[in-house]
C-alpha positions as CSV (number, residue, x, y, z in Angstrom):
1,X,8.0,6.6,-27.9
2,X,10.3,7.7,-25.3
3,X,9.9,7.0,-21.6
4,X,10.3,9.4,-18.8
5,X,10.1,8.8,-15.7
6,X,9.1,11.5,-13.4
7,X,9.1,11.6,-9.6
8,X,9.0,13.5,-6.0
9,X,10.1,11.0,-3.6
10,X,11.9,12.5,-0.3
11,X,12.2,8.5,1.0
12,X,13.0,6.5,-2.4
13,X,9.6,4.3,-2.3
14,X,7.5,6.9,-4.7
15,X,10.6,6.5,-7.3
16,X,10.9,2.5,-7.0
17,X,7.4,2.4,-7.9
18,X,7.7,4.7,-10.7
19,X,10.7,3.1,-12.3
20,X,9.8,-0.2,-11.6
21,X,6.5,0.8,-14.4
22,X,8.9,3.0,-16.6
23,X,11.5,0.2,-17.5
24,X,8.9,-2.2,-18.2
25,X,7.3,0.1,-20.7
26,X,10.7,1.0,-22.0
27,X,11.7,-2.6,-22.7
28,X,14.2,-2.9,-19.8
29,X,15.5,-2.5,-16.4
30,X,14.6,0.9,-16.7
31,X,18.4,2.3,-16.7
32,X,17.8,3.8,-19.9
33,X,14.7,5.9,-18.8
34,X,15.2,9.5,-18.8
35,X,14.9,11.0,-15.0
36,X,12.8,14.2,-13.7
37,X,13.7,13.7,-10.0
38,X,11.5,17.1,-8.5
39,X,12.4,16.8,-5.1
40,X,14.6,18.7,-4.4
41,X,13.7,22.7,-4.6
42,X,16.0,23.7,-7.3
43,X,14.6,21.3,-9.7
44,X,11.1,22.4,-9.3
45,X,12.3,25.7,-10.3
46,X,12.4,24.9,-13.5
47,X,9.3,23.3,-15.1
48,X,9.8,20.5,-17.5
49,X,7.7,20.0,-21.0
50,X,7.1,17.1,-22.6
51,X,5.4,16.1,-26.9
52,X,3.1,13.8,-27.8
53,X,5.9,11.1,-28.1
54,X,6.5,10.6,-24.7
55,X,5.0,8.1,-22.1
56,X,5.5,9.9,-19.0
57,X,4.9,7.6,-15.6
58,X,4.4,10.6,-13.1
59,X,3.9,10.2,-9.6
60,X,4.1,11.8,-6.3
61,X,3.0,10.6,-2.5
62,X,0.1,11.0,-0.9
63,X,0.1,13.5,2.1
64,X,-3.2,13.4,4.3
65,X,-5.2,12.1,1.5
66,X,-4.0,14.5,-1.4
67,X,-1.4,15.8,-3.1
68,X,1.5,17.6,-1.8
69,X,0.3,21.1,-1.7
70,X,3.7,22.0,-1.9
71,X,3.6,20.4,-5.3
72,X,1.0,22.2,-7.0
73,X,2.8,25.3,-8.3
74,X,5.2,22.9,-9.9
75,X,2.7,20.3,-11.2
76,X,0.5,22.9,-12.4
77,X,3.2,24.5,-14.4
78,X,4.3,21.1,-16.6
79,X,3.7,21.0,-20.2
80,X,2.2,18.2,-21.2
81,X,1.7,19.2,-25.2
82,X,-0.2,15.4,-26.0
83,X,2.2,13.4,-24.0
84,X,0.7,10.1,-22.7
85,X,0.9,10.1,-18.7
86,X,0.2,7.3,-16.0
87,X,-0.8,8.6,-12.9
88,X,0.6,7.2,-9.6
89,X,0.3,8.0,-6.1
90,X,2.4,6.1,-3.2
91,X,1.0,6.2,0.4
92,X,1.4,4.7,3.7
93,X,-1.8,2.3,4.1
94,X,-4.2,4.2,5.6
95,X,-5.7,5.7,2.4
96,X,-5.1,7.9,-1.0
97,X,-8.9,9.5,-1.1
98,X,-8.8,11.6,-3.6
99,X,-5.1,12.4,-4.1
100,X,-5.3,10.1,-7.7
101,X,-8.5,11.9,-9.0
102,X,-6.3,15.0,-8.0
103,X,-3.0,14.3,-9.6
104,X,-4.8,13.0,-12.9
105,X,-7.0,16.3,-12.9
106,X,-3.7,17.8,-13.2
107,X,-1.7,16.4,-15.7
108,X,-5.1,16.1,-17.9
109,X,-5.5,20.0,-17.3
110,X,-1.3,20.6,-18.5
111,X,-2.1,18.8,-21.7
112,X,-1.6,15.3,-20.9
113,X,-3.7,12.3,-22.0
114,X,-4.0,10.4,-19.1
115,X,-4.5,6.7,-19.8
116,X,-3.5,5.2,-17.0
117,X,-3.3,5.4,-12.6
118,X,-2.3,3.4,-9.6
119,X,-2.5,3.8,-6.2
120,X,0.5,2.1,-4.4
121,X,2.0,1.5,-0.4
122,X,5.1,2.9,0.7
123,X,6.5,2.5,4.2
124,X,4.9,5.1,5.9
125,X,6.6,8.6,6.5
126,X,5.9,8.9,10.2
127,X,6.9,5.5,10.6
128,X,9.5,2.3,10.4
129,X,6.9,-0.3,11.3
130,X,3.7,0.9,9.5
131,X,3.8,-0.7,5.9
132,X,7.2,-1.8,6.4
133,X,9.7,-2.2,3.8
134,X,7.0,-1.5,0.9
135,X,7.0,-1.3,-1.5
136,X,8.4,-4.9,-1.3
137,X,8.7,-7.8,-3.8
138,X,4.7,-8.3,-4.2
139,X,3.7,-4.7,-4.9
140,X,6.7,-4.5,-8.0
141,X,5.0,-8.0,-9.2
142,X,2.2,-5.8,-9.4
143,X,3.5,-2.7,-10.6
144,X,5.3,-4.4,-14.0
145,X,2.1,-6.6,-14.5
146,X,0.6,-3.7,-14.8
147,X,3.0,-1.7,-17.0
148,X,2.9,-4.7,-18.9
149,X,-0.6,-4.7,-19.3
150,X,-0.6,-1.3,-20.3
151,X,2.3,-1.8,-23.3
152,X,-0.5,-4.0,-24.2
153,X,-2.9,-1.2,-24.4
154,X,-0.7,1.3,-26.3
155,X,0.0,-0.9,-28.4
156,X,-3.2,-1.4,-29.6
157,X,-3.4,2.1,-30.0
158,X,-5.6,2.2,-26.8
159,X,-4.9,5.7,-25.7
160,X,-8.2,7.1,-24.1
161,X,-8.6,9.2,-20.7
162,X,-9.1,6.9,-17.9
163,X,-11.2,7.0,-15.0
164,X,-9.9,6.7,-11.5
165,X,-11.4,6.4,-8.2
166,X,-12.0,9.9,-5.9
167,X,-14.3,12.5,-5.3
168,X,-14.6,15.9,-6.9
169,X,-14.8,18.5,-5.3
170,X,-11.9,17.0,-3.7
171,X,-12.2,16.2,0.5
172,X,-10.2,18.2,2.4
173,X,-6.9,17.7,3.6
174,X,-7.0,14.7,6.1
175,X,-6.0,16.3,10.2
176,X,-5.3,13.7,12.7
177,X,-7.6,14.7,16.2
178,X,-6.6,15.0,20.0
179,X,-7.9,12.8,23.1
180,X,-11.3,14.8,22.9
181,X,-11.7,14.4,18.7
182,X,-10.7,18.0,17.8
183,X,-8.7,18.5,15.1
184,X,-5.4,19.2,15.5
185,X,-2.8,21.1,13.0
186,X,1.0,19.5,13.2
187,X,1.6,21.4,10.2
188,X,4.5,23.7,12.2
189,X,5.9,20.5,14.0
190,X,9.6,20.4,13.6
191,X,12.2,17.5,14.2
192,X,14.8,17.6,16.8
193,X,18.2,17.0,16.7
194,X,20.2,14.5,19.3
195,X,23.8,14.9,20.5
196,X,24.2,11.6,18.3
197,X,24.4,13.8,14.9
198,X,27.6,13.7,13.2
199,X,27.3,16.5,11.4
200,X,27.1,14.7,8.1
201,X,24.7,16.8,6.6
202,X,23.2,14.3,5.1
203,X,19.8,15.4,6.5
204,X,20.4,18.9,4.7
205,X,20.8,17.4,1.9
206,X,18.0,14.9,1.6
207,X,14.9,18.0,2.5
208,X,13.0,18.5,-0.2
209,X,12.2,22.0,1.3
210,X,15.8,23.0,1.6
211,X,15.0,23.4,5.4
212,X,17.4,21.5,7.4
213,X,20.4,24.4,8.1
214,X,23.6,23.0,6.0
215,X,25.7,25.2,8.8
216,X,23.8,23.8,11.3
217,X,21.8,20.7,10.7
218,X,20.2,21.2,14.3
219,X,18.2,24.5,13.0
220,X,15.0,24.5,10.9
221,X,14.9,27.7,8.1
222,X,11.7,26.7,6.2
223,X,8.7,24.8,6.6
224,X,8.6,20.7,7.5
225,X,6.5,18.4,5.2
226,X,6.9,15.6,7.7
227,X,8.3,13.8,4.8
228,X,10.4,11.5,6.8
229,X,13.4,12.2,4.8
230,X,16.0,13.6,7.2
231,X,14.8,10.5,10.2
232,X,15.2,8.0,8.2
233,X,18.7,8.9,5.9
234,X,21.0,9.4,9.0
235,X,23.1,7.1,9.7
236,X,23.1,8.1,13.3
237,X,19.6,7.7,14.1
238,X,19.8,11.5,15.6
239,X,16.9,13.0,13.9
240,X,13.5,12.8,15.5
241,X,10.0,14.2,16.6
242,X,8.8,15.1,20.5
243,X,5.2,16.2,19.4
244,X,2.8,15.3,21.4
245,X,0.1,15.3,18.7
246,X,2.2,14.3,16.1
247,X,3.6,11.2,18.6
248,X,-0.1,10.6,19.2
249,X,-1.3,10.3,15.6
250,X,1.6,8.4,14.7
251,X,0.7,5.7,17.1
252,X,-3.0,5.4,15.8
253,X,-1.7,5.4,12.5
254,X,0.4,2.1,13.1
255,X,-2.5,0.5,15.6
256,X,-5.6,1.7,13.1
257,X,-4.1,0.6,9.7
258,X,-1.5,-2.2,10.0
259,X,-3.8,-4.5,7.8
260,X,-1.7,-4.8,4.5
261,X,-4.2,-2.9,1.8
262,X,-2.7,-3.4,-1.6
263,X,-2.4,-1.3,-4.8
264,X,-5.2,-0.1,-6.6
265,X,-4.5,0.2,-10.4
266,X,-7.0,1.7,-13.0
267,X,-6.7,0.8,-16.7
């Protein structure tokens, strides 16, 4: 069967997760597995199909406890056609609720056999400090264990539906509250731009929106996922936020949920 490894990952730690699972399954480093990187805008304008003899390792990261909503047209629109799927969602330590029942829902619904999920940490998108580094050496130990473990299964010809933790109906989307615990929307919150940029464009060319102005890497065209993409790829350290609620929710984030939770894989 052939491999494919398929991925939105605007800061690199939803791919090393799914390639880290794909090249075990594939019976190497994984340099050989065949790519479906969808975050960039022009890939997801074309929707990909896959056949029954393909092991497809999907995943995507978890915003406010779900998945991308950004992502659904494209998801929705895969073809699955009996190809075996694992399921994983990366987030940044606080919690996935029910964004792996979701993404499983999906691919199951576009004709995939889901046998197989994971829930795994990536350094946070609002953040440097908050699940640092991760996914590091311990959560990849983790991740091939359990590709291994799941070559095992296919193997044995072990190929039935499996059942992941989350709630249907679905919670809602997760919204970060003020000082007086009201709910607050940071939805239209926008980075700013330092006299520090070089004007690499670098930023422009990392948004998985297709945002960030390529003319003028200072203006915003589209909406912001607060993926953490353009802050974190330059090399001048001249992209930021000044939102107050945003600030303020990034802070409890890293004070709330600095205890090191660990992947949750379902088999």
């Amino acid at each position: 069967m052939a491999v494919k490894a398929v991925y939105f990952s605007p800061t690199g730690t939803t791919k090393k997760i799914v390639l880290g699972i794909a090249g075990v399954l594939s019976g190497n480093s994984g340099g050989d597995v065949a790519h479906v990187d969808f975050t960039l805008p022009r890939v997801r304008q074309q929707p990909a199909a896959f056949s029954a003899d393909d092991i497809v390792v999907l995943g995507v990261p978890v915003y406010a406890g779900r998945v991308p909503n950004i992502l659904l047209k494209y998801l929705n629109s895969l073809a699955g056609n009996g190809a075996l799927a694992i399921a994983a969602v990366v987030y940044g330590n606080r919690n996935y609720d029910d964004a792996l029942i979701e993404l499983a829902d999906i691919l199951a619904a576009t004709g995939f056999r889901v046998i197989a999920g994971g829930a795994f940490i990536g350094e946070h998108a609002f953040s440097k400090t908050l699940a640092q580094s991760r996914p590091d050496d311990k959560d990849m130990a983790m991740a091939r264990e359990f590709a291994a473990r799941l070559a095992i299964k296919i193997s044995a010809g072990n190929t039935v539906n499996v059942t992941v933790k989350g709630n249907r109906p679905y919670r809602k989307y997760y919204m970060p509250v003020n000082e007086s615990g009201q709910p607050v929307d940071i939805r239209k919150v926008t980075p700013k731009t330092t006299d520090k940029c070089i004007d690499c464009k670098l930023c422009a060319a990392k948004c998985p929106m297709g945002s960030i102005d390529s003319e003028q890497v200072s203006r915003i065209n589209g909406i912001c996922i607060k993926c953490g993409a353009c802050i974190k790829a330059c090399p001048a350290q001249a992209k930021y936020y000044d939102d107050h609620d945003y600030l303020r929710h990034k802070h409890e984030l890293e004070r709330d949920y600095a205890l090191r939770r660990e992947p949750e894989l379902f088999l």
